[in-house]
C-alpha positions in Angstrom: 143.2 102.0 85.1 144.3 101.3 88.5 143.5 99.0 91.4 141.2 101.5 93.3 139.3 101.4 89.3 139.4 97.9 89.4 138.2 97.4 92.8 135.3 99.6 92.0 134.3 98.1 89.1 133.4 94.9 91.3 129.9 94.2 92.4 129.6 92.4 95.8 126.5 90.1 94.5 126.6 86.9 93.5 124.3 84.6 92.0 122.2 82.0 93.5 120.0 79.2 92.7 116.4 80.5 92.0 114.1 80.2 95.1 110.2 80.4 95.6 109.2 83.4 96.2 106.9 83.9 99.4 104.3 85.3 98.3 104.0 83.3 95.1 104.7 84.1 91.8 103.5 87.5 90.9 103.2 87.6 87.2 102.4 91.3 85.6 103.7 93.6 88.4 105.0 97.2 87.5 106.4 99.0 90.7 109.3 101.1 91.5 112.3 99.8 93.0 111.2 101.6 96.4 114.9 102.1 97.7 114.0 105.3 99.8 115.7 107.4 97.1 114.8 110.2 94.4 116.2 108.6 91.8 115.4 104.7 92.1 113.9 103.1 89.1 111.3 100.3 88.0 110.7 96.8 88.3 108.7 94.9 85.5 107.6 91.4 85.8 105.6 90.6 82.6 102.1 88.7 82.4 103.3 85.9 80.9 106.7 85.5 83.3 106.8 82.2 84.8 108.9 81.2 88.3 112.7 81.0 88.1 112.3 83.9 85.1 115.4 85.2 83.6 116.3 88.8 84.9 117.7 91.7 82.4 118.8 94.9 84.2 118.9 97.2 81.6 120.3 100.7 81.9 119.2 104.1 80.1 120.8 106.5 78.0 121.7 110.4 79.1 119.2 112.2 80.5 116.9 109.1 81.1 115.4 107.3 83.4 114.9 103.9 83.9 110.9 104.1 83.1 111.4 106.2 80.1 113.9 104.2 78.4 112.8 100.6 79.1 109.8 100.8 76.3 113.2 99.7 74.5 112.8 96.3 74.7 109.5 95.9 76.7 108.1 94.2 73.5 110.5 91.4 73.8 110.4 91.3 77.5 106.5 90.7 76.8 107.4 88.4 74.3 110.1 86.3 76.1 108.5 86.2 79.8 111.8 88.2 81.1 112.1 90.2 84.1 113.0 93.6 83.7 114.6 95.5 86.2 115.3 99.5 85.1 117.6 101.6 87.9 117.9 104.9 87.4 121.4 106.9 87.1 123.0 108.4 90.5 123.6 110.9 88.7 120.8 113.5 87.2 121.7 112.9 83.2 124.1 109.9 83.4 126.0 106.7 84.7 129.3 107.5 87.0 131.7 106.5 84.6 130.9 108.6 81.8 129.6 111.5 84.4 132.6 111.2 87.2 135.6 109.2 84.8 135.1 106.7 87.6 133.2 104.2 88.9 131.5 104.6 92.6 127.9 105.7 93.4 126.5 103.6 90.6 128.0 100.4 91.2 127.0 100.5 94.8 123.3 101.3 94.1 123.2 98.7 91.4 124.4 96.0 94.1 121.5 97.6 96.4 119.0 96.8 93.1 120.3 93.6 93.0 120.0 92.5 96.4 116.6 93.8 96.7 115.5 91.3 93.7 115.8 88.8 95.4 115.3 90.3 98.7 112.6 92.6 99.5 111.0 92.9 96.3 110.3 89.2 96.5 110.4 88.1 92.9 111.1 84.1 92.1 113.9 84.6 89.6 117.0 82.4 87.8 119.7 85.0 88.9 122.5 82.2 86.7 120.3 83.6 83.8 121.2 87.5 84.5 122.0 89.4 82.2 123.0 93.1 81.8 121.9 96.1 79.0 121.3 99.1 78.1 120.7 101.7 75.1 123.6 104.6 74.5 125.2 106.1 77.3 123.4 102.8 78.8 125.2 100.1 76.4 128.5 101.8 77.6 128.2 100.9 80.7 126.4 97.7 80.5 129.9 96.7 78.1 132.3 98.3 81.2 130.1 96.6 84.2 129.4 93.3 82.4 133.4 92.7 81.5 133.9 93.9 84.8 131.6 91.5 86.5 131.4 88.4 83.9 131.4 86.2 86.8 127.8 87.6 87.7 126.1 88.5 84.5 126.0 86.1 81.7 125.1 88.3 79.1 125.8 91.8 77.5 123.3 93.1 75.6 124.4 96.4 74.1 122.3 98.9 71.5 124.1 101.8 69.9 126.8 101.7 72.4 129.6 104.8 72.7 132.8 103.0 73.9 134.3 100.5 75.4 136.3 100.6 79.0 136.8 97.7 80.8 139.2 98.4 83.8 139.5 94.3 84.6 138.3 91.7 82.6 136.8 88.9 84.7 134.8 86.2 83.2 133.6 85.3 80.3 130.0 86.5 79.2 128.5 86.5 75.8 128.2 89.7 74.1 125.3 91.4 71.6 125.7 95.0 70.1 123.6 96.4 68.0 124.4 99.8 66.0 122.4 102.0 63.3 124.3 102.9 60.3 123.0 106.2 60.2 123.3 107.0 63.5 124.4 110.5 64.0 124.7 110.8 68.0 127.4 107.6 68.3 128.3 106.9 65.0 128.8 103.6 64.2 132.5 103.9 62.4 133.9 105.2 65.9 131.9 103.2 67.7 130.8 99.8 67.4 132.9 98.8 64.4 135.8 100.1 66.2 135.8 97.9 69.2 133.6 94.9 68.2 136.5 93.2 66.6 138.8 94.0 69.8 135.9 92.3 71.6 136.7 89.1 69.5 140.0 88.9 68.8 140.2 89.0 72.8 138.1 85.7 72.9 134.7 86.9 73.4 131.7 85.4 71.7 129.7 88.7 70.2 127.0 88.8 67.9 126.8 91.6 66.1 123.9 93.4 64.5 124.0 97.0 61.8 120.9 97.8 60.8 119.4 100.7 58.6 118.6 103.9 60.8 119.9 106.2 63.4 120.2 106.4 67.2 117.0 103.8 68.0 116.4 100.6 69.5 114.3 98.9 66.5 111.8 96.5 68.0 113.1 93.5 65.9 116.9 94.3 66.9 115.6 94.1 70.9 114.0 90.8 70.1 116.6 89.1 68.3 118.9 90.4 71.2 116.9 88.8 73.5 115.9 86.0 71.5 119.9 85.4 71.3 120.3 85.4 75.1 117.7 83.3 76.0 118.9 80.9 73.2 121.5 80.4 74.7 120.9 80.6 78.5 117.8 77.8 78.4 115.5 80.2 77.9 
């Protein structure tokens, strides 16, 4: 890829410390991200969240939404007291990449989601425990943003993912796939097995997870993925 892809890749955020948030802590909100756009996408805060919660933005597969797809690993969110933040594509059926061959409208909205977080939408959270996911067309790009942008995101957290792009490595975060072996939209041969061990032999810790079934997200694979995380990140 070239610079220009490179360039693009890059989100402008960075993290920071956790910080009070204003208001309080506001355990068990569900609100969209109100960016004054059609498309815009959820924020979940679970009951049991505490301050300085861990953050997961997690992405959707094609023809999603953020709401519709993040029932994926609500359970373990629940579970786990992490914050879930769900943007929806710029695109009607899918992320820029896989939609445009580039990156662009996505990656700019994405630093907009971020910077409302811990902006406007006022929510205390550890953004040095953030971490980036997604199901299918949404574990693709999770893999290509999170490579791209190691330095920002921790973690990786990607089930039934399609392929792997990466236009600049930068960083170093920890990596989870998960793939079905029966699954018939991305199978698994082409898929996961084929770049998981890339993943490693280029130095990257991955934890990998087949499991009997197709294209799903079973509940117990979502909570061991973020049961792994958090494990790891002091959670």
């Amino acid at each position: 890829m070239t610079l220009e892809d490179r360039e693009q890749a890059r989100l402008r955020f960075r993290r920071r410390p956790a910080s009070p948030s204003q208001r309080g802590f506001d355990a068990g909100r569900e609100e969209p991200l109100g960016l004054g756009v059609e498309r815009d996408g959820l924020l979940y805060v679970p009951d049991g969240a505490e301050p300085g919660a861990p953050v997961l933005i997690f992405l959707h597969g094609a023809t999603g939404t953020g709401r519709r797809h993040l029932r994926a690993v609500l359970a373990a969110a629940d579970r786990y007291g992490v914050v879930l933040v769900a943007p929806d594509s710029r695109h009607p059926t899918t992320w820029d990449l896989i939609a445009e061959r580039r990156f662009g409208p996505d990656v700019a909205f994405l630093d907009q989601v971020l910077d409302a977080l811990v902006g406007p939408l006022d929510v205390d959270v550890d953004t040095s425990r953030l971490a980036v996911g997604g199901v299918s067309d949404g574990a693709s790009y999770a893999l290509a943003l999170g490579l791209s942008n190691g330095d920002i995101f921790s973690t990786v957290l990607a089930f039934s993912p399609g392929f792997l792009v990466v236009p600049e490595a930068i960083g170093r975060p920890r990596i989870f796939v998960s793939h079905g072996t029966a699954d018939a939209i991305l199978p698994i041969d082409a898929c996961s097995r084929s770049f998981v061990p890339v993943l490693r032999q280029a130095g990257y810790d991955v934890e990998y997870h087949e499991f009997d079934g197709g294209h799903s997200v079973p509940p117990p694979v979502s909570d061991a993925g973020l049961r792994w995380w958090l494990g790891a990140d002091g959670g």
